[in-house]
N, C-alpha and C positions, 0 to 999 in steps of 0.2 A: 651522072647516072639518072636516069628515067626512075618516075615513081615505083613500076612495076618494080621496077629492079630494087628499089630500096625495100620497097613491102617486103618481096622475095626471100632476101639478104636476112629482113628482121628475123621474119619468120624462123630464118633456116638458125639463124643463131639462138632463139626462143626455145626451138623445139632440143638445140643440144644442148644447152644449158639445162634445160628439162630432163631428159634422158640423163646427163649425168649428174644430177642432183636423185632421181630415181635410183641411179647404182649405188649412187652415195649409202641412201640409206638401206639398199639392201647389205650392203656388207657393214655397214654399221651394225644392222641388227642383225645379223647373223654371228656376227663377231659378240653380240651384247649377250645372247639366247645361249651360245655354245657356251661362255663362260661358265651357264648356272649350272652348278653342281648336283641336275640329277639324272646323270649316263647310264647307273642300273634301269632305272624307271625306262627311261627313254629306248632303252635296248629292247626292254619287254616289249612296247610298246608300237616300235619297229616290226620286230618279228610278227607280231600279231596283225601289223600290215598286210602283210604274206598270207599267213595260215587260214584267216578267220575268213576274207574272200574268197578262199578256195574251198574251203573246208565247209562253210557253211549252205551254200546249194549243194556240193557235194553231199552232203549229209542230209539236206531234203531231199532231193533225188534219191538217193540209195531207199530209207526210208517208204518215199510215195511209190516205188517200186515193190519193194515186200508190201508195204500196205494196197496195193493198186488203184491209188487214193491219186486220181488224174489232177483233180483240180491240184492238189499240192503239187504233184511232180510239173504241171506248166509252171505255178509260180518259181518252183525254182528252175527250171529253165530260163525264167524272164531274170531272177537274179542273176543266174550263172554267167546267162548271155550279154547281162550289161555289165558285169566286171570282166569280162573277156576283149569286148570294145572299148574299154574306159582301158585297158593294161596296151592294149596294142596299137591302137591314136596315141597313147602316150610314150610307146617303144618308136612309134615309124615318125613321132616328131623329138623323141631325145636325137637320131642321128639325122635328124636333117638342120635340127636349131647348132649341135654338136659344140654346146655351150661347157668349160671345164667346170668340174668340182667345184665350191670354194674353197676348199683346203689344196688345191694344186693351184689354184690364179693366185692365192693369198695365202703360202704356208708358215708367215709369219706371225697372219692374225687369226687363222683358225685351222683348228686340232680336231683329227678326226676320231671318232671314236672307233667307228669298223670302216676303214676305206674302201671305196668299190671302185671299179673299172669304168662303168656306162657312164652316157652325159648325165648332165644337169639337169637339162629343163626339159621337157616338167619333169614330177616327182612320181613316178609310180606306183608309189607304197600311199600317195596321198590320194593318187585317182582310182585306186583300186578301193580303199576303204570310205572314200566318199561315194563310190558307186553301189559299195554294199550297203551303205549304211542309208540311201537315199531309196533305190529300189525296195532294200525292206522297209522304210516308212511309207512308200507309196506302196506295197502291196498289202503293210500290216498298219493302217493310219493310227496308231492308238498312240498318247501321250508315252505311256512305258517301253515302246520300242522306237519311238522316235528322238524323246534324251539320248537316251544310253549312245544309239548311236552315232547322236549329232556328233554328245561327248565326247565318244570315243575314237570316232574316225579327226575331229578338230586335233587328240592328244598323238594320234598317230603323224601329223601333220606339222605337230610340234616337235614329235620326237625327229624327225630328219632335219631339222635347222640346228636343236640341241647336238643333236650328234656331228654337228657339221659337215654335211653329204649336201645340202639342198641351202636354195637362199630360200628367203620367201616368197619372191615372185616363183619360184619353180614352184613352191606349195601352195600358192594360190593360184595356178592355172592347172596346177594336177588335180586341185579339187574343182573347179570350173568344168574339166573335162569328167571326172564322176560322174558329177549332179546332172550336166548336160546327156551325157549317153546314158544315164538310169530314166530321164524325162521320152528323149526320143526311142529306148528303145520298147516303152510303151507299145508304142506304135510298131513300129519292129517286129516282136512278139503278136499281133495280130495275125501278122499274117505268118510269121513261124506256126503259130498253133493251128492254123486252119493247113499250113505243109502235113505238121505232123498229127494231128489228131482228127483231120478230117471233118 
């Protein structure tokens, strides 16, 4: 064998040895997380994955409407619009990665709480609440909205490994995709608001 080829060889065997010491520990900890016993919590905490992204520009919007209060209704525009790109990059790469559950590759070592249908990776309910939770500290900078919802969108991130739906690598690139499309669509929203408001 030629050096190249040895480099090559090393390389390729480095990187899968890598790769599956990274699966390792993701179903390690997911198996470790699902164990703790708090599925009520965790359930909340799901659901409000869902509701509070939708619900909360919805509810600026409607709002800056009756009020006719522009500046508010662009910002929640710019929210609504970055949880809509952070849910739907994260829809058109669950079926293209079309990675299983871990409770159906692993339904020995982990028990789901509410089982769903869609892939794995990423996590939706993490890139949605990270997208909400980033956009409104970028539109509202102040220490008291920016805990809450570091907090909050972190426990919603939690609650899909607890519930065993998600590993942790699905919940840390569904929150990468978040933070990522609340940053660019800054930018985005310039020129939406010069579409729509002229």
């Amino acid at each position: 064998l030629t050096m190249k080829k040895i480099i090559f060889l090393l390389l390729v065997s480095l990187m899968a040895v890598g790769t599956l010491q990274a699966q390792n520990w993701d179903i390690h900890t997911t198996q470790t997380i699902n164990g703790w016993k708090m599925h009520e919590l965790s359930r909340e905490l799901s659901h409000s994955g869902l509701i509070l992204p939708v619900g909360v520009p919805t509810a600026m919007g409607i709002y800056a409407l009756v009020r006719k209060d522009e500046p508010l209704l662009k910002e929640a525009i710019y929210i609504g619009t970055s949880v809509i790109e952070a849910v739907g990059l994260t829809y058109g790469l669950k079926y293209t990665f079309d990675r299983q559950r871990p409770y159906i590759k692993y339904p020995d070592k982990i028990h789901p709480i509410e089982p769903e249908d869609s892939p794995s990776f990423p996590s939706g309910h993490t890139a949605a609440a990270f997208s909400l939770a980033t956009s409104l500290s970028i539109t509202y900078p102040k220490w008291y909205v920016i805990a809450p919802s570091a907090i909050w969108a972190c426990g919603v991130g939690f609650s899909r490994i607890n519930q065993g739906v998600h590993y942790p690598s699905d919940v840390l690139a569904g929150a990468a995709i978040g933070v990522g499309c609340a940053f660019v669509n800054v930018y985005v929203n310039r020129w939406l608001n010069q579409l729509l408001f002229k």
